[in-house]
N, C-alpha and C positions, 0 to 999 in steps of 0.2 A: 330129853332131846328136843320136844318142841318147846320150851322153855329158853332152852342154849339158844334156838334157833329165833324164836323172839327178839331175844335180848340183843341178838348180832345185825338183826333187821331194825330194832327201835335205836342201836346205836349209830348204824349207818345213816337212816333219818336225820340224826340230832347233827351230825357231821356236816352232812351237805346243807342242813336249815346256818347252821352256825357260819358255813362259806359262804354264804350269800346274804347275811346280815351284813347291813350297812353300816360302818364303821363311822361313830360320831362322836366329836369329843363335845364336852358341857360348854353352853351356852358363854359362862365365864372365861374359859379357856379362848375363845373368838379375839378375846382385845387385850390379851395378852402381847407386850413388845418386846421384841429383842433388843437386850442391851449390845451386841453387837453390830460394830458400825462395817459396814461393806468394803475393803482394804483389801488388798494383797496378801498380809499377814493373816487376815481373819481365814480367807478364801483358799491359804495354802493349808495351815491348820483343819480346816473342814477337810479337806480335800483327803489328809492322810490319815481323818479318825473316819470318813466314808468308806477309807481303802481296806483299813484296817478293821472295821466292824459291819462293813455294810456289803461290800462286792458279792460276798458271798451268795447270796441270795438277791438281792436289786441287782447286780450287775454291773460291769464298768459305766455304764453309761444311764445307768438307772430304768433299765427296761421292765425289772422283774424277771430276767432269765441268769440269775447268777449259776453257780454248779449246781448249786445246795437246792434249787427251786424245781427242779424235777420230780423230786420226792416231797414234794409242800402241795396240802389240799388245805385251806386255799394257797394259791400261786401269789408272791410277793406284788405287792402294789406296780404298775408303772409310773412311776414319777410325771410322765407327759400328760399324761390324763390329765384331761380337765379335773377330773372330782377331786384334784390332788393338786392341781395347780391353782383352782378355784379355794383352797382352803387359807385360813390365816398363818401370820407364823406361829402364833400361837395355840390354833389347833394342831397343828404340825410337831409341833414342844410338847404337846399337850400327848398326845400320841407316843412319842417316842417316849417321852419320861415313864409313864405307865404300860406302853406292849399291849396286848391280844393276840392269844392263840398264840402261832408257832413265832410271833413279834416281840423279842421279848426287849425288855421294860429296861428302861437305861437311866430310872428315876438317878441310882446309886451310883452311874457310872459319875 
């Protein structure tokens, strides 16, 4: 039983150290450019693969309170943040293609 009880204490640990690691994509990934040019067409397109894969969890508006984020330890990014608006587009790429944790990985999409 104190073994069980260990192990539910050393996991709870690894959980909250894991939510509070700071999310960095590699150095390479920084100058990284999008081959998409800024358009109407580009802007409608993002708009419905956001709605369609993103709301859930960031949110209409990209707050980090979609439905799905109540039950997320860690809670989904807010897009306004500086530490997210300060990023490249290519950390940003860099991010989504690969995931973390409950982010998952849109390398394949």
């Amino acid at each position: 039983m104190k073994k069980l009880l260990l192990l539910c204490l050393l996991s709870s640990i690894f959980v909250v150290a894991q939510a509070q690691e700071k999310w960095v994509a590699p150095k390479e990934a920084k100058s990284l450019i999008s081959p998409l040019t800024n358009n109407d067409t580009v802007l409608k397109e993002g708009k419905k693969t956001y709605t369609k894969t993103c709301v859930v969890c960031h949110g209409p508006k990209g707050k980090g309170n979609g439905v799905a984020a109540a039950a997320m330890n860690p809670k989904p990014v807010n897009f306004s943040k500086s530490e997210v608006q300060e990023q490249t587009d290519g950390e940003l790429f860099w991010k989504l293609s690969h995931g973390k944790g409950m982010m998952v990985a849109f390398k394949e999409s």
